[in-house]
N, C-alpha and C positions, 0 to 999 in steps of 0.2 A: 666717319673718320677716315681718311686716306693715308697711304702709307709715304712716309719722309720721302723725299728728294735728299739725295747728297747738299744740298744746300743748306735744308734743314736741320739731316743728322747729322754733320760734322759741325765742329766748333767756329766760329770765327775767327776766334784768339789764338787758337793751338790746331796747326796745319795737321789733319791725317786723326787729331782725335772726336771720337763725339762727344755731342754735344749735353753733356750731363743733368743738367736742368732741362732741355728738353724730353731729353728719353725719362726721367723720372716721370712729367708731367705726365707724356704720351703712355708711360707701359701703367702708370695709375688708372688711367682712362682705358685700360684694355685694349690699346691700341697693340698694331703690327707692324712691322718693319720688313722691307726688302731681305730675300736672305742673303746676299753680298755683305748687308747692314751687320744682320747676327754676327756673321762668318767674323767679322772685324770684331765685335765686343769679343768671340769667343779665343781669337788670335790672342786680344790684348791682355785678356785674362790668364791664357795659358803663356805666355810670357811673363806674366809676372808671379801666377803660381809656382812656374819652374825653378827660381830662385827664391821662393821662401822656404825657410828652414824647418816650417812646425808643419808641413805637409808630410802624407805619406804615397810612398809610391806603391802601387797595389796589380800586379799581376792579372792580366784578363785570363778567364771573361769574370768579368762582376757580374751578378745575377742579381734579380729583384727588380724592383719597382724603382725606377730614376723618376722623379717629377719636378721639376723647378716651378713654381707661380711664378707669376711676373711681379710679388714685391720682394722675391728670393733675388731674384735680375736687378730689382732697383739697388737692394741693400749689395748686391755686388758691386754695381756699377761704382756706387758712393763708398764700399769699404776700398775697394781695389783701386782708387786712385786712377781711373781712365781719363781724369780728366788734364 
């Protein structure tokens, strides 16, 4: 499996976002992404994290165990409306 081209991750339809049904497909399939790629879903998300209301803000450092899977990332992608 190889990793996106901007051609690939970004949307057709919607300039500057990715492309939502592809990254499902790809991160189902254990695929990887550019990190320039990441860096954008993680902007997009902390952008819209920032303005939701039922977040909490939490003082570093957090300790422990952080692990995302990659169907943690899909169900983000698809709740958080990247698309």
């Amino acid at each position: 499996m190889t990793i996106p081209t901007d051609d690939v991750f970004f949307s057709k339809t919607e300039k500057g976002k990715p492309d939502v049904e592809f990254l499902k497909d790809h991160f189902y399939r254990e695929g990887r992404i550019k990190e320039e790629h990441a860096l954008c879903i993680i902007d997009k998300a902390t952008q819209l994290l920032l303005v939701e209301p039922n977040v909490l803000t939490v003082d570093a450092p957090v300790t422990g165990a952080l692990a995302i899977a990659s169907l943690s990332v899909c169900f983000l992608i698809d709740s958080c409306s990247l698309r």
